[in-house]
N, C-alpha and C positions, 0 to 999 in steps of 0.2 A: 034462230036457235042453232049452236053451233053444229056441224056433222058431224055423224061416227066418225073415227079411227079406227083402222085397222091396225090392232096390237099383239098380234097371233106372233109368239116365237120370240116374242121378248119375256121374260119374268117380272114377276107381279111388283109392284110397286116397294120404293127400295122403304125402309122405315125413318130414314129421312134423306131432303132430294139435297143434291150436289151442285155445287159451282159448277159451270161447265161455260167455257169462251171458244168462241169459233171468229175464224178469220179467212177472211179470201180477196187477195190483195186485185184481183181481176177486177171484181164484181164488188169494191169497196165495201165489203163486210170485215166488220170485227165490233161482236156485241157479247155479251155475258148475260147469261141465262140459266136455268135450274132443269136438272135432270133428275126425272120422276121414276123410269124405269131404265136399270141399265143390264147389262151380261157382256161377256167379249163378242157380243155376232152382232150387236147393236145398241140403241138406246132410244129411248122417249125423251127428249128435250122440250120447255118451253124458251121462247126468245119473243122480245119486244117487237121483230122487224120481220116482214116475211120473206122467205127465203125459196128461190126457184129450184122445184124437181129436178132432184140428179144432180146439184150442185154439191163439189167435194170442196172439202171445209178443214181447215187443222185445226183440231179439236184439242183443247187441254183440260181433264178433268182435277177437280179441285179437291179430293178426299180427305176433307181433314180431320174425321172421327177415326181412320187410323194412319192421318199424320204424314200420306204419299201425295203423290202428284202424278201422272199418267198421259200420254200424247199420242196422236193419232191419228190417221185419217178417216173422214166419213163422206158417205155419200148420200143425201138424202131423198128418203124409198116417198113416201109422202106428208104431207103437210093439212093443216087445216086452220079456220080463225077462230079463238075464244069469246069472239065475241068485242065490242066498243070499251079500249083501254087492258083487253085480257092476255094482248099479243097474238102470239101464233105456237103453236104444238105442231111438232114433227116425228116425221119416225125418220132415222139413219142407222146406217150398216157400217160397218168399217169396213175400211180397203186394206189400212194396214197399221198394225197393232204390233209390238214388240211384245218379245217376251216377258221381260220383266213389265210390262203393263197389263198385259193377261194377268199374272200372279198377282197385283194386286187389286184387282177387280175382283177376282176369286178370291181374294183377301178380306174386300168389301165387302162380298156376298155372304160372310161368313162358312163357306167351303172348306173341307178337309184338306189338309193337303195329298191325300189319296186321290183327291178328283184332278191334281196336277200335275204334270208331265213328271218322273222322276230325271233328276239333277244326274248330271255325268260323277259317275265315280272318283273320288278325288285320289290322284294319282300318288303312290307311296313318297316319302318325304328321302328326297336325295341324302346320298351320304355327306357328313360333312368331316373336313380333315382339321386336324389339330393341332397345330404346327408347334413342334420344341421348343420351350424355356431356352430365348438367347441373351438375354441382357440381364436380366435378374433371374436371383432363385425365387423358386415357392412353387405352390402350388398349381397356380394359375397360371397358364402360358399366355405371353403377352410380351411384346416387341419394343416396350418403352425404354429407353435408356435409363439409367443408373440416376437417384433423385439424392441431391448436397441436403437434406433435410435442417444441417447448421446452416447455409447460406440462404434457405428458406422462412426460417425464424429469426434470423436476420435481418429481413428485408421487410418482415411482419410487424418489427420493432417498433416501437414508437419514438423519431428523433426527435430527441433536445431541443435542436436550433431551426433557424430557419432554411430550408432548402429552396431556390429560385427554380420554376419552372423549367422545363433543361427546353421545351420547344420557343420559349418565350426569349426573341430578340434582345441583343442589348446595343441602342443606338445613342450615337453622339451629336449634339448640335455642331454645327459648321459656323465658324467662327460667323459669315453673313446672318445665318438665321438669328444668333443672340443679338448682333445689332439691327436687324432690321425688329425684332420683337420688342429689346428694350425702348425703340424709339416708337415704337407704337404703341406700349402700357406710357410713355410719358406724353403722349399727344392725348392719350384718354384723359389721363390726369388732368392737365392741363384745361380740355374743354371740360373737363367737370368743376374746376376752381372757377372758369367763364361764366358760368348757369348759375352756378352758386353764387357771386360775386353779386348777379342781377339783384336778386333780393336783398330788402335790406337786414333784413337777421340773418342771414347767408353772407351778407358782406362785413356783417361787425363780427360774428365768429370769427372769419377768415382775420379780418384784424387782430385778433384778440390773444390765438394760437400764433401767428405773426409776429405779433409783437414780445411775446413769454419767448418764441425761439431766439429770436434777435437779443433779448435781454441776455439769456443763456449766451449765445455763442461770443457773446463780448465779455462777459466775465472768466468765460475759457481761456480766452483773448489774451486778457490783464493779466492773468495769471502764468499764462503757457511765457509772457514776455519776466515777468517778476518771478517766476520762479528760484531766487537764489537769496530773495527778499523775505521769506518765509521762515519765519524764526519758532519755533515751541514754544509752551510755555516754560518760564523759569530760565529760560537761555538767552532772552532781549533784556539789553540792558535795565530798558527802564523797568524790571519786578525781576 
């Protein structure tokens, strides 16, 4: 059965327990555990692993019914087992506690803020100076220059035409690159007329177009030479 604790000087059980992770990179701790009773002078933790008396621990509690987070150091006063599978309960002290993590523990306990240190007086609001209207009129003083409002609406315009990127290069091929390009789209060409040729419906196409140009370019032929032989109608003797 497991033994008393001794829980004198902590407050009574919170209404529900809290995240709470401890680490001690000496002593290769870092587990996550639930805290049952807390106040700023100390807390009642359980944890899975047990943990040696007077061992100081950084503590981070997990508040999240009102949405803070809080860190700290502890030391732990003592310990006890729950028993096979129930871990181990501890009592620990803080060594050292910030400010703003007292307030929100006292935040957690649902405490006034009368039970909380009052806040430094906040100190009167410095003068501020106004500096004169230089560049424009009105009301408002302000240091902007003078705004072309017609070269604004201007520029808002929507153009007509096409405008080229002004950051966007304009480069020339080098007489080399067009022939070294054109000579490698006709070596493509070329092994593609090869592949194609293999097959035989690939190679009768190939004839086919072949021959319709051939036909063409010899009647071009005939003509481009006779061209002076070409009579209208009604103008050759014979009609």
């Amino acid at each position: 059965m497991p033994d008393a604790i001794d829980t004198s000087g902590l407050p009574a059980a919170l209404p529900l327990p809290i995240d709470i992770t401890v680490r001690n990179a000496e002593q290769g701790v870092n587990q996550t555990g639930k805290a049952a009773r807390l106040d700023p002078n100390g807390l009642v933790a359980t944890l899975p692993i047990e943990v040696k008396e007077n061992t100081i621990l950084f503590t981070t509690l997990d508040m999240r019914s009102i949405k803070a987070t809080a860190r700290g150091l502890i030391k732990v006063r003592s310990q006890r087992s729950l028993g096979e599978g129930g871990g181990y309960e501890l009592v620990a002290d803080f060594l050292e506690l910030s400010d703003d993590a007292r307030q929100k523990i006292e935040r957690l306990l649902g405490r006034h803020t009368e039970d909380t240190p009052a806040s430094a007086p906040t100190p009167p609001p410095a003068p501020t100076f106004a500096p004169p209207p230089t560049f424009r009129g009105g009301s408002a003083a302000t240091f902007l220059p003078p705004v072309d409002y017609q070269a604004v609406n201007q520029q808002n315009e929507r153009r007509q035409y096409f405008e080229p990127a002004p950051l966007r290069g304009v480069t020339k091929a080098t007489g080399a690159t067009k022939f070294w390009g054109s000579l490698g789209v006709s070596a493509y060409v070329i092994a593609a007329l090869i592949v194609i040729a293999i097959f035989p419906k690939g190679r009768a196409a190939e004839y086919y177009v072949w021959s319709h140009f051939a036909w063409g370019v010899s009647r071009m032929w005939y003509w481009a030479n006779h061209i002076g032989d070409v009579r209208l109608w009604g103008q050759s003797p014979d009609n």
